[in-house]
C-alpha positions as CSV (number, residue, x, y, z in Angstrom):
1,X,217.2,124.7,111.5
2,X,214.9,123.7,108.8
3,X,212.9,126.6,108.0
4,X,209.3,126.9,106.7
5,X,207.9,126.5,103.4
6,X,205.6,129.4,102.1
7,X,202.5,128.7,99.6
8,X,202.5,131.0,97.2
9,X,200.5,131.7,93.7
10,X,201.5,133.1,90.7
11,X,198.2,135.3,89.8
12,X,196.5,135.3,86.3
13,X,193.8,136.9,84.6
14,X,191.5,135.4,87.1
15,X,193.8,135.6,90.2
16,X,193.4,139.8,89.4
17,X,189.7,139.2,88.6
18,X,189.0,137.7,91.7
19,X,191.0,140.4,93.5
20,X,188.0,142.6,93.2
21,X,185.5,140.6,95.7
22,X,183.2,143.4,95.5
23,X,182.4,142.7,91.7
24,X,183.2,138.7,91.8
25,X,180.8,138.6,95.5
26,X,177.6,140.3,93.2
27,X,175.9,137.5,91.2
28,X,175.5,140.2,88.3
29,X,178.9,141.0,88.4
30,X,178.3,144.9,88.8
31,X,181.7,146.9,89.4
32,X,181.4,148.4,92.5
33,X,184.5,150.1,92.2
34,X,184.3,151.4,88.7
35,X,181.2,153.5,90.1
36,X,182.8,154.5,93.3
37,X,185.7,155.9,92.0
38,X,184.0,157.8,89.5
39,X,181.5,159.0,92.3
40,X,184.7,160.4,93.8
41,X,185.5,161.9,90.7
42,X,182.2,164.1,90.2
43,X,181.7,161.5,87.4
44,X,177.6,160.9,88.2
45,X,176.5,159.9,84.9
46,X,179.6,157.5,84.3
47,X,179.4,156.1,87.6
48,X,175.6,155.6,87.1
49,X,176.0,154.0,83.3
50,X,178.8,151.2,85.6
51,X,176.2,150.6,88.1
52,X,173.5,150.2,85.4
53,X,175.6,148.4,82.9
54,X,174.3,144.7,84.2
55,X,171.6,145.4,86.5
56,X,168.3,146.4,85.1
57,X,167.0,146.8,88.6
58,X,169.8,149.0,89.9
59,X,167.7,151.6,91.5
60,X,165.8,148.9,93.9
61,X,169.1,147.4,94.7
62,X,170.5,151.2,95.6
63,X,167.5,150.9,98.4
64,X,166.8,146.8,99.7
65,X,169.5,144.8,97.9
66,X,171.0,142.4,100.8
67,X,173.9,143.8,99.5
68,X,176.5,140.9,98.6
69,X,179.0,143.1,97.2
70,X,179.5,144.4,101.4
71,X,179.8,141.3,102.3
72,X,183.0,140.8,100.1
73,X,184.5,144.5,100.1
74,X,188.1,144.0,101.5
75,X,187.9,147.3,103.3
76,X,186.2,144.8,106.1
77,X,189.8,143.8,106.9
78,X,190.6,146.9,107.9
79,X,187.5,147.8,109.9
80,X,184.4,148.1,107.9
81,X,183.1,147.7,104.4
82,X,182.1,150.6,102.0
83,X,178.8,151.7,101.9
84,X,178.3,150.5,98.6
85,X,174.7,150.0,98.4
86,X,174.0,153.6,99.8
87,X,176.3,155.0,97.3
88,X,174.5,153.1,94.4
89,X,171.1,154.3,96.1
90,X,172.6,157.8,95.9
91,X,173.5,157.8,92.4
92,X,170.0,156.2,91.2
93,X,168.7,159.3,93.2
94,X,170.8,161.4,90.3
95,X,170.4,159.4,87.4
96,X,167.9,156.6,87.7
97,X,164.6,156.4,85.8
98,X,162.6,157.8,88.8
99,X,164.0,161.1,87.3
100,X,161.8,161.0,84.8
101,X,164.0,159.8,81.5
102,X,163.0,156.1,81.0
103,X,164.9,155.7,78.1
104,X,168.0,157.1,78.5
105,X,169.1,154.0,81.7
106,X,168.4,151.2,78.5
107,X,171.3,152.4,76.8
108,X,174.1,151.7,79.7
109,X,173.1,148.1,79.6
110,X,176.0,146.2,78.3
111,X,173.9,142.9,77.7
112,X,174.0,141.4,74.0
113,X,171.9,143.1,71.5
114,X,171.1,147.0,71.4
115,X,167.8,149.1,72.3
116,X,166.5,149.0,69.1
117,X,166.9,145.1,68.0
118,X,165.4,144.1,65.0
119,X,162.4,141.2,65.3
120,X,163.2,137.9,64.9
121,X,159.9,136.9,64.8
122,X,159.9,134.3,67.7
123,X,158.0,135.2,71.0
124,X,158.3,134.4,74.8
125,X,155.8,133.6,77.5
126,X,157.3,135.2,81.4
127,X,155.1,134.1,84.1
128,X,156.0,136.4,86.5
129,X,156.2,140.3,87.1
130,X,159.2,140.4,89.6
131,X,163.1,140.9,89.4
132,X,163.8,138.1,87.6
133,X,160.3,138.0,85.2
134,X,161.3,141.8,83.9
135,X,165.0,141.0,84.1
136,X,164.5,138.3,81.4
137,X,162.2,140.4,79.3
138,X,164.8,143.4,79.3
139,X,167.7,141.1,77.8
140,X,165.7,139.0,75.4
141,X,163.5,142.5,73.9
142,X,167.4,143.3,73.2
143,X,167.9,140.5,71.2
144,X,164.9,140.9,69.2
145,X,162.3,138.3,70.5
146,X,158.5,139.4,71.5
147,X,157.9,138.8,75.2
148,X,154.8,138.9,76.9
149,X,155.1,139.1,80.8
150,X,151.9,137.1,82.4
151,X,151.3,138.8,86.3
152,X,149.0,137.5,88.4
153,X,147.9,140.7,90.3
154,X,147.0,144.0,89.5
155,X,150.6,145.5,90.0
156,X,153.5,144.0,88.9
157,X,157.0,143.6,90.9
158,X,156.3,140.6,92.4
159,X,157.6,140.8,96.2
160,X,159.2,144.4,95.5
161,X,155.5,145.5,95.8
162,X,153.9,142.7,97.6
163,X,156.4,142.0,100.8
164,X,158.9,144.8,101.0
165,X,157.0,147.9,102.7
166,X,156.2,150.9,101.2
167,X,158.2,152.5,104.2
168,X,161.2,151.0,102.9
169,X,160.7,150.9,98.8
170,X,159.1,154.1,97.3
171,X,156.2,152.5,94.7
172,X,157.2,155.2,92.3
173,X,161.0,153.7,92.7
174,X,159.4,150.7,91.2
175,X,157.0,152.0,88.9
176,X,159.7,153.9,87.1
177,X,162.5,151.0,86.9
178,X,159.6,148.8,85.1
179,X,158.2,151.3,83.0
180,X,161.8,151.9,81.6
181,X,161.9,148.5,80.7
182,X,158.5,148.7,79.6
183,X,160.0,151.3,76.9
184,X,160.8,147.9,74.7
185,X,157.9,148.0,71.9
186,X,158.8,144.5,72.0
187,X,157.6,143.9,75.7
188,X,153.9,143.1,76.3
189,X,152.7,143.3,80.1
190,X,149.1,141.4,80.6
191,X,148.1,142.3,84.8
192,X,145.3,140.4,86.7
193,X,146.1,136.9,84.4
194,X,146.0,134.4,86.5
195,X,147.9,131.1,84.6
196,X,146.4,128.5,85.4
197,X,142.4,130.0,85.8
198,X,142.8,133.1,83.1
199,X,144.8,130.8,80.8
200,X,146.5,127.2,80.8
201,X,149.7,126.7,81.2
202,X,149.6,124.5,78.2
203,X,148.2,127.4,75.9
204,X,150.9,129.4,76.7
205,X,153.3,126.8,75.4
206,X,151.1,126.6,72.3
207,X,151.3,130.5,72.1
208,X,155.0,130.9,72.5
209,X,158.2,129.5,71.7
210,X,159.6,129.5,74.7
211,X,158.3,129.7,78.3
212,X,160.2,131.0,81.4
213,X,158.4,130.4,85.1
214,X,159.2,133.3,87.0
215,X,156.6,133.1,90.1
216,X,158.9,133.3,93.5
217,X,157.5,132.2,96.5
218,X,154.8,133.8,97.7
219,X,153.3,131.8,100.1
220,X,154.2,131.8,103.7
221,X,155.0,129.0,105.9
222,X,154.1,128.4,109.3
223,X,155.8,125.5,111.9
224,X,153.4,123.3,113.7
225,X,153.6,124.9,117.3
226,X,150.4,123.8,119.6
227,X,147.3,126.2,119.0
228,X,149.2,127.4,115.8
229,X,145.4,127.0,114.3
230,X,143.9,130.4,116.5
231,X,142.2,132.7,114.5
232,X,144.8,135.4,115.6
233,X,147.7,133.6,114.2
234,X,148.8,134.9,110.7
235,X,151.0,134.4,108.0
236,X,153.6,137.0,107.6
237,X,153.7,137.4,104.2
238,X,149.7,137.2,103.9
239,X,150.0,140.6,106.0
240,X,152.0,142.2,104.2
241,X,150.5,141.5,100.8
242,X,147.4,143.8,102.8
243,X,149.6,145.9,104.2
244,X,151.1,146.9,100.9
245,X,148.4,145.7,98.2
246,X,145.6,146.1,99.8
247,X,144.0,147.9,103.2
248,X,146.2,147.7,106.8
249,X,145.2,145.9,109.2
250,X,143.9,147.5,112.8
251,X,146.3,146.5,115.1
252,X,146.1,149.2,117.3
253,X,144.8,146.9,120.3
254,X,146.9,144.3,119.4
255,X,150.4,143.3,121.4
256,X,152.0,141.3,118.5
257,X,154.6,138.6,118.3
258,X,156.8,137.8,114.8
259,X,158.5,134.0,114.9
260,X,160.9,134.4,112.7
261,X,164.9,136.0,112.3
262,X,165.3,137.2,108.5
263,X,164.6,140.5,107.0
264,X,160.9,139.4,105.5
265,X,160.5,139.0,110.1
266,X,161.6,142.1,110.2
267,X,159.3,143.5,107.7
268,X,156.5,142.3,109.1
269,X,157.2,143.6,112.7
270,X,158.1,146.8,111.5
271,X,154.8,146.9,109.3
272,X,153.0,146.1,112.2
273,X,154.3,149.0,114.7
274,X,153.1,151.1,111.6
275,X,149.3,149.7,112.2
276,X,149.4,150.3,115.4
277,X,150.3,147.8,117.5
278,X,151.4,149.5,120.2
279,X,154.2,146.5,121.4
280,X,155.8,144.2,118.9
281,X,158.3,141.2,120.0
282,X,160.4,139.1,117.7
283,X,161.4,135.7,118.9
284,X,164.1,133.5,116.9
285,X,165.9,130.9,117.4
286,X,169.1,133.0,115.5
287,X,171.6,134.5,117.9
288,X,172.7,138.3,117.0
289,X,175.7,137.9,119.0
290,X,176.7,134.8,116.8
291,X,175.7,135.9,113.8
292,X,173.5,134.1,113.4
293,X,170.6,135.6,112.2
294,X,169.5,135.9,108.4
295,X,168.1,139.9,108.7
296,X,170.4,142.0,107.5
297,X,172.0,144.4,110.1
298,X,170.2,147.9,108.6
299,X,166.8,145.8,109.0
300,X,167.7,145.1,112.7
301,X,168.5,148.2,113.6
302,X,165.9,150.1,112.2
303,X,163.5,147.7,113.9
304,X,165.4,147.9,117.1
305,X,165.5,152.1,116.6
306,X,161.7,152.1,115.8
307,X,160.8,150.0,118.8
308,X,160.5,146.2,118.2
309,X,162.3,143.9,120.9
310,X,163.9,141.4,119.3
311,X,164.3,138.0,121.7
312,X,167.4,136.3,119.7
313,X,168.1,132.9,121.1
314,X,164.9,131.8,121.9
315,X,162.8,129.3,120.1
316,X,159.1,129.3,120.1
317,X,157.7,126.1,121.8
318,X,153.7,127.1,122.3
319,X,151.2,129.4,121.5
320,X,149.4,129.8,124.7
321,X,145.9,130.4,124.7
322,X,143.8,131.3,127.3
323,X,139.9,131.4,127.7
324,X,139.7,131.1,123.7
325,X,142.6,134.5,123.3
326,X,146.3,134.3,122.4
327,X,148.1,134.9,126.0
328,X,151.5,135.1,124.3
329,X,154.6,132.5,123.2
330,X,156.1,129.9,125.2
331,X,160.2,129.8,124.0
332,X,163.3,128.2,125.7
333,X,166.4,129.4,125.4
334,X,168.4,127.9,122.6
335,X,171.5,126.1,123.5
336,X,172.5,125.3,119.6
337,X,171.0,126.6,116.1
338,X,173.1,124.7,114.0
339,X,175.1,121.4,114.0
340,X,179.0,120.3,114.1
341,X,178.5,120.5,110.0
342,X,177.0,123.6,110.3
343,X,173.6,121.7,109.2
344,X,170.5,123.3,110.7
345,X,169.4,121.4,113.6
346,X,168.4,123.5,116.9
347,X,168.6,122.0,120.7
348,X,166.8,124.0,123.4
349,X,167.8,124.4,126.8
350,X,165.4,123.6,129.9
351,X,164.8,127.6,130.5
352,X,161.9,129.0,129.1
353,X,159.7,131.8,129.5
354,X,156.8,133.5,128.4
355,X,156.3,136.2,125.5
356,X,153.0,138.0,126.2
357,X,150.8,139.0,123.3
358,X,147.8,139.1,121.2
359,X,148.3,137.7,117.7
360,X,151.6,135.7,116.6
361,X,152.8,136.3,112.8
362,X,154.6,133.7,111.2
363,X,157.7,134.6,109.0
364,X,159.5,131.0,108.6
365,X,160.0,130.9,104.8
366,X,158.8,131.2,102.0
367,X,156.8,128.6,99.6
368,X,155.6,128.2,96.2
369,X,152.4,128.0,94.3
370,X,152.6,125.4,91.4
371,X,149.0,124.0,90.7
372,X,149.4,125.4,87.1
373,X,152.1,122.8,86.7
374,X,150.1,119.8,87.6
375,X,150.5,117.2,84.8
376,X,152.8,119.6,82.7
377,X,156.1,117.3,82.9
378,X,157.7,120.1,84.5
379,X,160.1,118.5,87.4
380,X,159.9,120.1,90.9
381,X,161.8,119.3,93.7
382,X,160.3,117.6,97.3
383,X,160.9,121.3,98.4
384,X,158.6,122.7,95.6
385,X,161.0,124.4,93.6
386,X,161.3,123.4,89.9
387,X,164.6,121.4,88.7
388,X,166.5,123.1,86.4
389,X,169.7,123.2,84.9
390,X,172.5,125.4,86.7
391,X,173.5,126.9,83.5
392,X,171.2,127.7,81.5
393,X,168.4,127.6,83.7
394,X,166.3,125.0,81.2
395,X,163.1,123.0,83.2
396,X,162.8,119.1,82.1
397,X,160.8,119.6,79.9
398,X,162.2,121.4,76.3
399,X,161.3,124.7,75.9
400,X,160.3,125.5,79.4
401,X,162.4,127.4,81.5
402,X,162.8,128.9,85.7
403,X,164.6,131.1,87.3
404,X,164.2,133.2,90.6
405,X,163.1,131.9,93.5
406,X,161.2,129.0,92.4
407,X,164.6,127.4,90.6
408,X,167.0,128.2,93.1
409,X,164.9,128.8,96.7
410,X,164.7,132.2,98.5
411,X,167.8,134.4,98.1
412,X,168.2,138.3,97.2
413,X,166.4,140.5,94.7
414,X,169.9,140.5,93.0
415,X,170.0,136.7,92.5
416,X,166.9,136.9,91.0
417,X,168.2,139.7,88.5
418,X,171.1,137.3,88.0
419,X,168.6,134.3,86.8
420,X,166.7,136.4,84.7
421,X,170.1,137.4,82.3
422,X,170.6,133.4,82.5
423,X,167.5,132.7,81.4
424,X,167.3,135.3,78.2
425,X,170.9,133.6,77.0
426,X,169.5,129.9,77.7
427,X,166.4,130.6,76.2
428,X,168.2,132.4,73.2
429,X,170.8,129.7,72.6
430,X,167.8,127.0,72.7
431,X,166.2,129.2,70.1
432,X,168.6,130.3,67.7
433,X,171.2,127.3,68.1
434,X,173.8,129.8,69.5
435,X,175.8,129.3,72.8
436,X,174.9,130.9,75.5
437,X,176.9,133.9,76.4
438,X,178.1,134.6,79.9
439,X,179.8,137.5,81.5
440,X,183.5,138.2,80.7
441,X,186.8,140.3,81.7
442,X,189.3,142.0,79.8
443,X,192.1,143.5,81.8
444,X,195.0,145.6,80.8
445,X,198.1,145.8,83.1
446,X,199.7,149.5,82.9
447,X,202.4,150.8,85.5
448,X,201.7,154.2,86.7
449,X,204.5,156.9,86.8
450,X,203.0,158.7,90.0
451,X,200.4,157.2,92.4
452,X,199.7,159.2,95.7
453,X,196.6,158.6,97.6
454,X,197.8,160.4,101.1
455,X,196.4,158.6,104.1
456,X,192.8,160.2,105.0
457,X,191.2,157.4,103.0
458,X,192.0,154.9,105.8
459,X,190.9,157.2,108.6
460,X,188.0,157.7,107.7
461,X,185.0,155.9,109.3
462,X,181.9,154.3,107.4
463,X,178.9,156.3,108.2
464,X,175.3,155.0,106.8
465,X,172.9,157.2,105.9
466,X,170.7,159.3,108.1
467,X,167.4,158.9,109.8
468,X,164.7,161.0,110.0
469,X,162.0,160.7,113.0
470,X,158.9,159.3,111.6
471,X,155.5,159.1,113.1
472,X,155.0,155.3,112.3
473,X,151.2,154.9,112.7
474,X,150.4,158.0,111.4
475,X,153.1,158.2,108.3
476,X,153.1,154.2,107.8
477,X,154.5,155.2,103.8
478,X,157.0,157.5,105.1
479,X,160.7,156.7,104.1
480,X,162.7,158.1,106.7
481,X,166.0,157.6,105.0
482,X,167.8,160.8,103.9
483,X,170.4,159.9,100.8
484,X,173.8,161.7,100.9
485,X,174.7,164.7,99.9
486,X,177.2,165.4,97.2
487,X,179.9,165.6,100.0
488,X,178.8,162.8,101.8
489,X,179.0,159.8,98.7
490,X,182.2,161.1,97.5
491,X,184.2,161.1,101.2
492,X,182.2,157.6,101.5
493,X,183.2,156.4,98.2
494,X,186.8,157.3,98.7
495,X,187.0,154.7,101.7
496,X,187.5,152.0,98.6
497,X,190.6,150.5,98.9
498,X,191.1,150.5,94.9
499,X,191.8,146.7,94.6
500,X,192.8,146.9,90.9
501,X,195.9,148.5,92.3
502,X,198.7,146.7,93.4
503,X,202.6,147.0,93.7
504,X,204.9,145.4,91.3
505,X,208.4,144.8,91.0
506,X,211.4,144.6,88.3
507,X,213.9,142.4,89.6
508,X,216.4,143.1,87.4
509,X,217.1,147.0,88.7
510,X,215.9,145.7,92.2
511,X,218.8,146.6,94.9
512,X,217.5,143.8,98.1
513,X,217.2,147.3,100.4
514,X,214.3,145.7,101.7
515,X,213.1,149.8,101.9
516,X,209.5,148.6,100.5
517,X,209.2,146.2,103.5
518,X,210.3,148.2,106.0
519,X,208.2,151.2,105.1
520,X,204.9,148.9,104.3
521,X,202.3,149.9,107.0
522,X,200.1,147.2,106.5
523,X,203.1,144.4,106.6
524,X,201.9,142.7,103.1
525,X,205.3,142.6,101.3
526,X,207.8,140.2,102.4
527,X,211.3,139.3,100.9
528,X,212.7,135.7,101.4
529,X,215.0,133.3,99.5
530,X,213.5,131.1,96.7
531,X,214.6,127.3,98.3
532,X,211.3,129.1,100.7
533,X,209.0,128.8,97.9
534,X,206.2,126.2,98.0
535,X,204.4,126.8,94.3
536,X,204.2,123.8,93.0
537,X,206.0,123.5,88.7
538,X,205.5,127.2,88.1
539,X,208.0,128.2,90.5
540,X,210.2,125.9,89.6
541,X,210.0,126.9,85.9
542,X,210.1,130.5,86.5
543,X,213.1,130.2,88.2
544,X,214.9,128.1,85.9
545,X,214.1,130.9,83.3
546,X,215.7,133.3,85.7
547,X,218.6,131.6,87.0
548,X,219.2,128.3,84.9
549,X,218.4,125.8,87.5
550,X,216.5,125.7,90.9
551,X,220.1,124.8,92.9
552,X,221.3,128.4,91.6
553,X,218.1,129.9,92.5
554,X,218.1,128.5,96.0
555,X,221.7,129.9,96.4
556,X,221.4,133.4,95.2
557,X,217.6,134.2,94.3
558,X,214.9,136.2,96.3
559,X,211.7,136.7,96.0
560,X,209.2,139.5,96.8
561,X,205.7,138.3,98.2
562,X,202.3,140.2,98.4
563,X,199.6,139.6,100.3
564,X,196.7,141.2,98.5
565,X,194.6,140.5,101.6
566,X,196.5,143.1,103.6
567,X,197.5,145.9,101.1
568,X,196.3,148.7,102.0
569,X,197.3,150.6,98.5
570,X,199.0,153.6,99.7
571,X,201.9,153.0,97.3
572,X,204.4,153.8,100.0
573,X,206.2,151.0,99.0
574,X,206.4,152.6,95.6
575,X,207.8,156.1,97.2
576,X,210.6,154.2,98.5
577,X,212.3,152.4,96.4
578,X,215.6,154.1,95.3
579,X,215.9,152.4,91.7
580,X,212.2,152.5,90.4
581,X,212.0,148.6,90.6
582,X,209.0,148.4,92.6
583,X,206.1,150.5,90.7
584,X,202.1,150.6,91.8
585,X,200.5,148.8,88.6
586,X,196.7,149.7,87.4
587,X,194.7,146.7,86.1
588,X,192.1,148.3,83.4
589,X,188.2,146.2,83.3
590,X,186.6,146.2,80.0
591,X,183.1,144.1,80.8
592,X,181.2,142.4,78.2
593,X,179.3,139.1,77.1
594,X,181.6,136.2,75.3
């Protein structure tokens, strides 16, 4: 009986990089668990300086960051992720700039240049006051350059203070993370400049030596549903602009109805419950059972918990309107949301049914605002983004540059923290001839003599944070989330699995007892013979070193295999082993820009 080859890899640098999905799934790169395992060590400062170190907005990604690094935690394959956002939320709480010392979070940042640069007499025009606006202005006052940040509104923070709710982001949160980067000398913030009718775009290219276009998308779209013209038919993110900038609506004898599945849906219903409206339903095409639906899971449930019904599965065909007044939303039940290809492309059943309501908010997307471009030579895209290049973020036109939203299409606050760091090193490389630096990895393998984590780390459940009752209409700014206590983030934090860990083996004083196999709870080690091997000119070479030839290998060779996807790292395996061959290895980061 022929048996089975396996495919295996021989890791590398990058193999043991990768290991760690919550760091390689955050677009900033932020170690996860470097700051969780020095949460559990009573280490707050440390764990905040990690959590800091690439993230200039690290205390608005502790409270509404979409949270990518969950998404790739490893922990899921055992039952559910760490709560990594809370625990970053948790620390902020501790350390962040909101506690008063604005200067003191500038010094963990570990991108190039230092807090007290040296002018290099060149200046920078940022259109833009959001995440990725600030996040550019933060790296390039490091490097010495003058920046001047151009917002068109009063406030700046771009949708942090004009779409997420106060309920959910406290405005002093936000205040305080850009006043720290304000600290710069070097950073100049002009409010209420309008480019375009304050200013020309073309003056600012005059004025500066470099340009980034920073602007998101704030407009709203809407989907061309019969009587989608009413007067009581809004644009989601039009009400919350007033709902957050400006006076809330009256919605207290209005029934309301949000078209749309994604957390900015969400927003809006739950904004809406807290002016009033005393019934809010959200229709989407998006099935929650399938998993369908863009809003992230805290976002549902807090909706669900404060009272708006969510119709999943059903796509809006008509706004109904009766004697002149809204009498609700005709949807049928979808039968797909999405194609063979997984290409967008929704088929309704026959079934339909009727939403009753007042007023109808569309959230549907998101679109930009780019009159100020109009005969710039600035590319856009049919979508009305702006064409730039992936890697350094440059426009198509030299010395113009985009990043955020409008160069890559709506994504997370941390993607738009990401394309602000890209933008300071393209910009800085197209100004000073230099490369562009990216993000790197040092690692240092060491064997550890003793490793012993007992076993209440895998029991123990995730548990997000508490709830408080809140009074939605008449505490609309409340934020009813409690963060832990001291207690509470390190048992959380100690649910990491500590994917730098793994077990290793000498060959050489390796017995074949197969005790490390037999005692692996989690059955990721595996012992076979080497003719089982399927990896490729590296096995074979690694064996001839070995044995002196693959037909003596295949006769008396073995070979241990570990599957990083199921390891647990309990280092039971290493308890074991009689001879001390099979050890539990540490893999040491050292982040910095090359």
């Amino acid at each position: 009986m022929i048996q089975q080859k396996i495919k295996v890899e021989l890791p590398t640098d990058e193999y043991y990089e990768a290991e760690v999905k919550c760091r390689n799934s955050c677009p900033v790169k932020t170690d996860a668990r470097g700051y969780l395992m020095a949460t559990v060590a009573g280490k707050f400062t440390e764990a905040y300086a990690i959590a800091r170190a690439t993230n200039p907005f690290a205390s608005i990604c502790g409270k509404v960051c979409g949270a990518p690094c969950e998404k790739g935690c490893r922990r899921s394959d055992v039952d559910e992720a760490v709560v990594i956002r809370n625990i970053k939320g948790y620390l902020t709480d501790k350390q962040g700039p909101e506690k008063g010392d604005l200067k003191t979070p500038l010094t963990y940042s570990i991108a190039p240049g230092s807090t007290e640069p040296g002018l290099n007499g060149k200046t920078v025009g940022i259109i833009g006051g959001g995440c990725a606006g600030y996040t550019c202005a933060h790296d390039l006052a490091r490097l010495g350059y003058g920046v001047t940040i151009y917002e068109r509104w009063e406030k700046s923070g771009g949708q942090l203070v004009q779409g997420v709710p106060i309920n959910r982001l406290s405005r002093d949160v936000v205040a305080s993370e850009l006043a720290s980067i304000e600290q710069f000398p070097n950073i100049e913030v002009k409010n209420n400049v309008d480019v375009g009718k304050d200013i020309s775009f073309k003056e600012l290219e005059e004025k500066h030596d470099a340009v980034f276009i920073a602007v998101g998308l704030s407009r709203g779209k809407s989907i061309p549903l019969p009587n989608a013209d009413h007067k009581d038919v809004h644009i989601g993110l039009a009400f919350l602009f007033d709902f957050n900038m400006r006076e809330k609506w009256d919605l207290s004898k209005t029934r309301s109805i949000v078209i749309g599945g994604g957390d900015v849906a969400f927003d809006v219903a739950r904004s809406a419950l807290r002016c009033g409206s005393p019934e809010v339903q959200l229709a989407c095409l998006e099935r929650e059972h399938l998993k369908e639906m863009t809003g992230s899971v805290d976002e549902r449930e807090g909706g669900r918990r404060e009272g708006v019904v969510i119709n999943d599965g059903w796509g809006p065909v008509e706004i109904v309107v009766e004697n002149g007044k809204i009498k609700g939303l005709l949807v049928k039940k979808v039968k797909r949301v999405f194609d063979e290809n997984r290409k967008f492309s929704p088929q309704l059943e026959e079934e339909s049914r009727l939403i009753e309501g007042d007023a109808v908010f569309m959230a549907v997307g998101q679109g930009s605002d780019l009159a100020f471009l109009e005969g710039s030579g600035v590319d856009t895209t049919p979508q009305g983004w702006i064409v730039v290049d992936k890697d350094t973020l440059a426009s198509s036109k030299p010395g113009v540059f985009a990043g955020g939203d409008i160069g890559h299409g709506p994504k997370l606050f941390i993607d738009a923290v990401a394309a602000g760091s890209k933008a300071a090193q393209g910009i800085h490389s197209y100004l000073s001839g230099e490369a562009p630096k990216s993000l790197k990895r040092k690692l240092t393998f060491t064997d550890m003599e003793t490793y012993s984590r007992g076993s209440a780390y895998v029991d123990e459940e995730r548990e997000e944070r508490k709830e408080l009752h809140v009074d939605l209409a008449a505490e609309p700014e409340r934020n009813s989330t409690l963060e832990y206590l001291d207690a509470e983030a390190k048992k959380q934090s100690a649910r990491c699995l500590e994917c730098h860990i793994h077990p290793t083996f000498e060959g050489d004083i390796c017995i074949l007892c197969g005790g490390c196999v037999d005692v692996c709870p989690s059955y990721c080690l595996s012992m076979v013979t080497i003719d089982r091997l399927d990896g490729g000119e590296e096995v074979k070479v690694l064996a001839e070193m070995e044995f002196g030839s693959m037909e003596v290998a295949g006769d008396t060779g073995s070979a241990m295999l570990f599957d990083p996807l199921k390891c647990i790292r309990c280092g039971m395996c290493a308890q074991k082993c009689p001879t001390g061959a099979c050890k539990m290895s540490v893999n040491t980061f050292e982040d910095c820009y090359a």
